[in-house]
N, CA, C and O atoms as a Maestro MAE file, in Angstrom:
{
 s_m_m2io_version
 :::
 2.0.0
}

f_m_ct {
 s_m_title
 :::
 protein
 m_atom[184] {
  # First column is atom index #
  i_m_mmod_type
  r_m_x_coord
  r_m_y_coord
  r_m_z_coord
  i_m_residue_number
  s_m_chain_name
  s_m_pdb_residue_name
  s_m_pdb_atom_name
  i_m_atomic_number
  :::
  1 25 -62.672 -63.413 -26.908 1 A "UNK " " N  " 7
  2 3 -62.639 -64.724 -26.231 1 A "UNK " " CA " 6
  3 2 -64.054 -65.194 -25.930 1 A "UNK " " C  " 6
  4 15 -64.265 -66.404 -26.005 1 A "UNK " " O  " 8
  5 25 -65.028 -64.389 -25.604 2 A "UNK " " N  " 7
  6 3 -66.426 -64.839 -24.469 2 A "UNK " " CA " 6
  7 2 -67.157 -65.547 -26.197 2 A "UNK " " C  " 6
  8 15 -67.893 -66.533 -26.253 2 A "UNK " " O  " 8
  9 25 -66.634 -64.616 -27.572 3 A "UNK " " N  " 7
  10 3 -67.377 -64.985 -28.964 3 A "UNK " " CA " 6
  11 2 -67.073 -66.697 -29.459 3 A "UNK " " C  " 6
  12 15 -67.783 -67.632 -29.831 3 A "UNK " " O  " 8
  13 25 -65.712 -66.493 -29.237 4 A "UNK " " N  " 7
  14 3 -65.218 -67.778 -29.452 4 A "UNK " " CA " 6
  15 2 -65.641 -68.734 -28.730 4 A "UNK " " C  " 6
  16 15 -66.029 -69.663 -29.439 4 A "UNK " " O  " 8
  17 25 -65.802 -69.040 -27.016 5 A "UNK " " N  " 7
  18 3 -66.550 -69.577 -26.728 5 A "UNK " " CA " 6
  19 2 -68.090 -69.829 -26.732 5 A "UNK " " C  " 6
  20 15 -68.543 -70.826 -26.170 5 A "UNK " " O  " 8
  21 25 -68.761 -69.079 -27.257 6 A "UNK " " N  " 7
  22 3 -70.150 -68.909 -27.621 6 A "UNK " " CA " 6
  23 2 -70.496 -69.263 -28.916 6 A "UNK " " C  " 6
  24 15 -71.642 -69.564 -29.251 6 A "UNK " " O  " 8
  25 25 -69.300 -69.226 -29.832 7 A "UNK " " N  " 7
  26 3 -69.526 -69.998 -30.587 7 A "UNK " " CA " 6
  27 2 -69.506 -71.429 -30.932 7 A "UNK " " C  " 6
  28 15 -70.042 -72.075 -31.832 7 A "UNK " " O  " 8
  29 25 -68.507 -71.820 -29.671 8 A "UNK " " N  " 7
  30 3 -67.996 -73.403 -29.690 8 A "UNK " " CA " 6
  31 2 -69.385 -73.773 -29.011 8 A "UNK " " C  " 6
  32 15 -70.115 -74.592 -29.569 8 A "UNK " " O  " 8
  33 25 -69.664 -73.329 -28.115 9 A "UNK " " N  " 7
  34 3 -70.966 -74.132 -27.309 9 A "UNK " " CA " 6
  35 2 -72.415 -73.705 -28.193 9 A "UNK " " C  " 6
  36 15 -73.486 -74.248 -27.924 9 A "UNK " " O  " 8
  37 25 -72.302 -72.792 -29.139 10 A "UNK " " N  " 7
  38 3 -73.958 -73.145 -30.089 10 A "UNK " " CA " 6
  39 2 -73.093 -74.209 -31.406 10 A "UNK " " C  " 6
  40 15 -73.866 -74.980 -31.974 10 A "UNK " " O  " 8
  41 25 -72.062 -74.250 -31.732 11 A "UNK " " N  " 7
  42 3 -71.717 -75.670 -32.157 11 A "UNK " " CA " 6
  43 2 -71.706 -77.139 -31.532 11 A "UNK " " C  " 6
  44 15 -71.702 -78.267 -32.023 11 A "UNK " " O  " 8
  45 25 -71.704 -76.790 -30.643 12 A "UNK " " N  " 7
  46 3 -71.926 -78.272 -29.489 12 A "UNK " " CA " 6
  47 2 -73.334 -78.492 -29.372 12 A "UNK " " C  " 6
  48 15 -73.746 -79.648 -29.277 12 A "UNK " " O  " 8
  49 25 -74.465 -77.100 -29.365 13 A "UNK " " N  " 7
  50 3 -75.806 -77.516 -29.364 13 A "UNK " " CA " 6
  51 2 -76.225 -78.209 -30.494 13 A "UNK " " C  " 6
  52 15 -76.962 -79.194 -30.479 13 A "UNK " " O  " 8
  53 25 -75.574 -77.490 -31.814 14 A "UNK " " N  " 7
  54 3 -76.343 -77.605 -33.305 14 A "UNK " " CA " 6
  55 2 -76.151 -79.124 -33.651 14 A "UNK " " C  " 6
  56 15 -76.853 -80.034 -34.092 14 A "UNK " " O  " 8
  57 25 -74.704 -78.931 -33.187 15 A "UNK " " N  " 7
  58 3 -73.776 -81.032 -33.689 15 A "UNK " " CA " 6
  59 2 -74.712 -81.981 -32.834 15 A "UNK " " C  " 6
  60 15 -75.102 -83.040 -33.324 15 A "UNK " " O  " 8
  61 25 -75.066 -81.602 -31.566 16 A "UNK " " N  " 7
  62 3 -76.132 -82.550 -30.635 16 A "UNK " " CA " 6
  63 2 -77.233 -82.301 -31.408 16 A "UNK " " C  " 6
  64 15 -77.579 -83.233 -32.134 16 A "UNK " " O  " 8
  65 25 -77.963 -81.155 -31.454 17 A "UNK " " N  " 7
  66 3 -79.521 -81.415 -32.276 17 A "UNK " " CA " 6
  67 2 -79.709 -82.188 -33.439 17 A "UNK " " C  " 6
  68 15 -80.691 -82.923 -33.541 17 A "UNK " " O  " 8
  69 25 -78.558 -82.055 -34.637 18 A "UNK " " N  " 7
  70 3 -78.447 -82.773 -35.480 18 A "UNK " " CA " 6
  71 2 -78.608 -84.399 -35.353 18 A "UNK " " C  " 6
  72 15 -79.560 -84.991 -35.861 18 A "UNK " " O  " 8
  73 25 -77.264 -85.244 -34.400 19 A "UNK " " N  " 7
  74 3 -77.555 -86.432 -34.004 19 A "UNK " " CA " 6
  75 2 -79.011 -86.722 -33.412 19 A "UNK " " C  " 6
  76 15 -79.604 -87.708 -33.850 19 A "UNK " " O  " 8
  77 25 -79.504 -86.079 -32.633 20 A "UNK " " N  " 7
  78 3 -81.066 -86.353 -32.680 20 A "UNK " " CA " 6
  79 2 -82.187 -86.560 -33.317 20 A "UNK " " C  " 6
  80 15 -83.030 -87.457 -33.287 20 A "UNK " " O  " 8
  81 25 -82.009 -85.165 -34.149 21 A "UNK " " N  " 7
  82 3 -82.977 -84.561 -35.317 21 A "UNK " " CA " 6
  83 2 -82.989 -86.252 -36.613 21 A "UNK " " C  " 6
  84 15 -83.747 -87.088 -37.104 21 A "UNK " " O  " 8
  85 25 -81.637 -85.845 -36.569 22 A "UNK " " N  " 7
  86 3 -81.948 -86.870 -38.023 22 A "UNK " " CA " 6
  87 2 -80.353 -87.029 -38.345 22 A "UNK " " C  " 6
  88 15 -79.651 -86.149 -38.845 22 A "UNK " " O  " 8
  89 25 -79.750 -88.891 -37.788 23 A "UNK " " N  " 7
  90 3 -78.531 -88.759 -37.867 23 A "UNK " " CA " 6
  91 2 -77.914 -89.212 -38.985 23 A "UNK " " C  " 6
  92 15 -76.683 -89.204 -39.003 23 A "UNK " " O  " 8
  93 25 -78.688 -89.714 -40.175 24 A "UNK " " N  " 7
  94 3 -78.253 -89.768 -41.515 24 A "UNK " " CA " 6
  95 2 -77.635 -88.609 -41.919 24 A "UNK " " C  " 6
  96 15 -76.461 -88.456 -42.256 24 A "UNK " " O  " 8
  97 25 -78.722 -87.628 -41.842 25 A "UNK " " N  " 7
  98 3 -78.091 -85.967 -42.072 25 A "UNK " " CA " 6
  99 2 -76.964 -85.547 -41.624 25 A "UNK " " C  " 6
  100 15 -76.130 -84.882 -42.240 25 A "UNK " " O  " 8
  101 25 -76.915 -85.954 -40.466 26 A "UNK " " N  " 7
  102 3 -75.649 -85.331 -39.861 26 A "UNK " " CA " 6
  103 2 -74.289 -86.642 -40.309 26 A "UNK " " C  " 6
  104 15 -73.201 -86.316 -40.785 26 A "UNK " " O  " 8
  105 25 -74.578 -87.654 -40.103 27 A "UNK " " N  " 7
  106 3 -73.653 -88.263 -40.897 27 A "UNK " " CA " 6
  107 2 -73.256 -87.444 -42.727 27 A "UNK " " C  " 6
  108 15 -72.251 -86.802 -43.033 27 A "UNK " " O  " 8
  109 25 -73.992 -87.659 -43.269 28 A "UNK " " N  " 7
  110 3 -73.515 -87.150 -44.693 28 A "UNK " " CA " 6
  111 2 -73.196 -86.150 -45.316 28 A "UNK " " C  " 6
  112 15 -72.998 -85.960 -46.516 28 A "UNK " " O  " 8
  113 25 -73.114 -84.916 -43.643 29 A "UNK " " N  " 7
  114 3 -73.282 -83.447 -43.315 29 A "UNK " " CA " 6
  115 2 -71.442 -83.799 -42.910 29 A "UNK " " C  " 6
  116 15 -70.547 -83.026 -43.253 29 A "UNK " " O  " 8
  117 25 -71.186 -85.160 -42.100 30 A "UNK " " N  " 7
  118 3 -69.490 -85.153 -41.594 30 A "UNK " " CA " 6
  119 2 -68.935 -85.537 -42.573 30 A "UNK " " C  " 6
  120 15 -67.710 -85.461 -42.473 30 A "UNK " " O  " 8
  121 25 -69.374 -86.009 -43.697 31 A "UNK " " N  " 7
  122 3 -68.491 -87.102 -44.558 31 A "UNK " " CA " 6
  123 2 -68.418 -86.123 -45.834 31 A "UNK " " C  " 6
  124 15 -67.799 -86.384 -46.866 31 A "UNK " " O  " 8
  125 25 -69.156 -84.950 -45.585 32 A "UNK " " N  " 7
  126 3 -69.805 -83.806 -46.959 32 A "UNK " " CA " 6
  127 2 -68.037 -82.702 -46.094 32 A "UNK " " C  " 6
  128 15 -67.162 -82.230 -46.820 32 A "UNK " " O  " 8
  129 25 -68.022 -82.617 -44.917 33 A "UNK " " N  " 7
  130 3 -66.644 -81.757 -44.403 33 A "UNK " " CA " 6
  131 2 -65.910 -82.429 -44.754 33 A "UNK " " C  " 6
  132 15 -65.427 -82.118 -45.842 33 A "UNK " " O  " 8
  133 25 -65.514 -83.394 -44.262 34 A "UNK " " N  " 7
  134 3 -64.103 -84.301 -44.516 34 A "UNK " " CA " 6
  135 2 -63.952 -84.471 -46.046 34 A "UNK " " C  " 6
  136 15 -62.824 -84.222 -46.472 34 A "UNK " " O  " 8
  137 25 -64.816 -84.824 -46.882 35 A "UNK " " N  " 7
  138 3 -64.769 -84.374 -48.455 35 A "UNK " " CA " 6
  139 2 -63.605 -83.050 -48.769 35 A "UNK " " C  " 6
  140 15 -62.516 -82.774 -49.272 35 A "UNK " " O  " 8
  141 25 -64.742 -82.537 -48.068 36 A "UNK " " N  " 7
  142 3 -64.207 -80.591 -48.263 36 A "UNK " " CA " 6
  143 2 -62.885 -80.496 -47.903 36 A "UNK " " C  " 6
  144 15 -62.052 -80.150 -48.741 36 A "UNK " " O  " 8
  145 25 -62.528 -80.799 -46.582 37 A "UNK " " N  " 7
  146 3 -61.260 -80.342 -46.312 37 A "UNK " " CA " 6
  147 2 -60.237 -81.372 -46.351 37 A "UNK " " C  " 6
  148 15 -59.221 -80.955 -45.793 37 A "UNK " " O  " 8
  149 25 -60.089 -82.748 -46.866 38 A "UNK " " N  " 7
  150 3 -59.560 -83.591 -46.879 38 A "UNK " " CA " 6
  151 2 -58.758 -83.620 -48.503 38 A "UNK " " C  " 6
  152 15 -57.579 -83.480 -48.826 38 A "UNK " " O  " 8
  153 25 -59.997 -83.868 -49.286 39 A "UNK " " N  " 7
  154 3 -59.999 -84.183 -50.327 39 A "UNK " " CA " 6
  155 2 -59.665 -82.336 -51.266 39 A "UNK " " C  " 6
  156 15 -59.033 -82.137 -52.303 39 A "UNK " " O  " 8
  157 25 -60.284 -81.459 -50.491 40 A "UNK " " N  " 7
  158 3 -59.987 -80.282 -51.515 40 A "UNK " " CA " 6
  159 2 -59.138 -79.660 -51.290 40 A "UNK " " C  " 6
  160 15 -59.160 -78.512 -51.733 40 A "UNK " " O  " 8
  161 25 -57.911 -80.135 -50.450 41 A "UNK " " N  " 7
  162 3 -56.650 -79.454 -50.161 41 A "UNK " " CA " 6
  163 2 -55.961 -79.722 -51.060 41 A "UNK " " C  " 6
  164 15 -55.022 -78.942 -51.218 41 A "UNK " " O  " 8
  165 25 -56.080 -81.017 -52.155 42 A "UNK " " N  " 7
  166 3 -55.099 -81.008 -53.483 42 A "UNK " " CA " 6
  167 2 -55.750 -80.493 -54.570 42 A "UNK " " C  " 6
  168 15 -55.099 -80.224 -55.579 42 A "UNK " " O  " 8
  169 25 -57.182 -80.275 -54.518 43 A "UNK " " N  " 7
  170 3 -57.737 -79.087 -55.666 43 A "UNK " " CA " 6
  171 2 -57.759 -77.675 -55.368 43 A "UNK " " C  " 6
  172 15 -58.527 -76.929 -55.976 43 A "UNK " " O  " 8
  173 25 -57.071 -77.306 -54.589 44 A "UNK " " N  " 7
  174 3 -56.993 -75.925 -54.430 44 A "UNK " " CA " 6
  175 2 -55.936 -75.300 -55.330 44 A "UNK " " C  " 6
  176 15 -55.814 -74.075 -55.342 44 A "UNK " " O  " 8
  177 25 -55.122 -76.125 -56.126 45 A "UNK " " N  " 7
  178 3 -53.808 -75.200 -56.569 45 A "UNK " " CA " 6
  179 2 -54.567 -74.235 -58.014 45 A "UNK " " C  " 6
  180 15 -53.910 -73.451 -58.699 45 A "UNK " " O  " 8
  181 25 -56.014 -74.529 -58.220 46 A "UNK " " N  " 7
  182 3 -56.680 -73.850 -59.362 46 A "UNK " " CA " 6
  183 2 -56.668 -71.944 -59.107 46 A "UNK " " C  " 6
  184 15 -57.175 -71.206 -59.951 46 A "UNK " " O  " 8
  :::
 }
 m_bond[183] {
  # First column is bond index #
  i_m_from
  i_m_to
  i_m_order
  :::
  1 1 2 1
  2 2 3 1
  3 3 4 2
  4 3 5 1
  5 5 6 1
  6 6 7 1
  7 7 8 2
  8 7 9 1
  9 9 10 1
  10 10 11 1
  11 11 12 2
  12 11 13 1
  13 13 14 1
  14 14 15 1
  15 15 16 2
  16 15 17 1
  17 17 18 1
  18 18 19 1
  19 19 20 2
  20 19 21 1
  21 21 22 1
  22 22 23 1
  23 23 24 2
  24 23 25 1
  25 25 26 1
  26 26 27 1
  27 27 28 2
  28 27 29 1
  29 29 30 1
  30 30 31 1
  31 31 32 2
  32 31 33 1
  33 33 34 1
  34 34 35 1
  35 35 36 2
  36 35 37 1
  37 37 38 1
  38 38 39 1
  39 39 40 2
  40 39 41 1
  41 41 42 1
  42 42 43 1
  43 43 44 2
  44 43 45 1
  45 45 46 1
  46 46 47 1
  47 47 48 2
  48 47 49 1
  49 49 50 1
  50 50 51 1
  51 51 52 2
  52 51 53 1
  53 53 54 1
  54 54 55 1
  55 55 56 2
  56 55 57 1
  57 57 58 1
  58 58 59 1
  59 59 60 2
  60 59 61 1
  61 61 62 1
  62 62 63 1
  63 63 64 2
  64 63 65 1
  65 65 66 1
  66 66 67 1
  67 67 68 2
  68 67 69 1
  69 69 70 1
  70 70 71 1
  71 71 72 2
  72 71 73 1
  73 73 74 1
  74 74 75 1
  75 75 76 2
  76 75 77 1
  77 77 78 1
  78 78 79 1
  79 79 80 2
  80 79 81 1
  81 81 82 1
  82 82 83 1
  83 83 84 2
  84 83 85 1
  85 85 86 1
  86 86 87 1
  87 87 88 2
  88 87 89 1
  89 89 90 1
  90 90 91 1
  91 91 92 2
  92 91 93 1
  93 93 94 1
  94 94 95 1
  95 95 96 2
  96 95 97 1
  97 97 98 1
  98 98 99 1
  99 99 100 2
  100 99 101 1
  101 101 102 1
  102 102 103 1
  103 103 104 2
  104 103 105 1
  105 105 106 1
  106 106 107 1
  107 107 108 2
  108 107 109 1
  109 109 110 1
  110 110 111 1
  111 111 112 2
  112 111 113 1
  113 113 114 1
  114 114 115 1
  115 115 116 2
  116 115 117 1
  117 117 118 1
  118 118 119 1
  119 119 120 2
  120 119 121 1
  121 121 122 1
  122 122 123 1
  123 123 124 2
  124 123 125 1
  125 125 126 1
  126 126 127 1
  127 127 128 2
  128 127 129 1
  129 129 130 1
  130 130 131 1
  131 131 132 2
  132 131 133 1
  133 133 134 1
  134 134 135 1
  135 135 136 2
  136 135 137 1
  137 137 138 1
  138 138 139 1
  139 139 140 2
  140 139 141 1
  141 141 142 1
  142 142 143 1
  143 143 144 2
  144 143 145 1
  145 145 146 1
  146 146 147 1
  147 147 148 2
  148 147 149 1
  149 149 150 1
  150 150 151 1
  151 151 152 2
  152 151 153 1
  153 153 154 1
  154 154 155 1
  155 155 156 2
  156 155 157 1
  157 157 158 1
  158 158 159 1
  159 159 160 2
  160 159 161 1
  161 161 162 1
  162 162 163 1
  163 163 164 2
  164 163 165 1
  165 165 166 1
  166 166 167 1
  167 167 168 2
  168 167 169 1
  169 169 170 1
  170 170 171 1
  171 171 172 2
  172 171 173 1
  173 173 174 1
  174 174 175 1
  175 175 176 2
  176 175 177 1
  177 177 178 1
  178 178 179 1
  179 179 180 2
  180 179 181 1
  181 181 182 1
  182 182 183 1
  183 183 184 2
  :::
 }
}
């Protein structure tokens, strides 16, 4: 449990540094997941 939460909150840091850092990146970093798991749930039957 203490991992799982420690992992959600250095994901809450990384997703915030990103929008800071450089939010093109992180935009085309959300639209690069939603690709992945949106779109490759009907190419998986390979």
């Amino acid at each position: 449990m203490l991992w799982l939460l420690l992992g959600i909150i250095l994901l809450v840091i990384a997703i915030a540094g990103g929008v800071i850092i450089h939010p093109i990146l992180f935009v085309i970093a959300i639209l690069a997941l939603a690709a992945f798991f949106f779109g490759g749930g009907s190419r998986r039957t390979v």
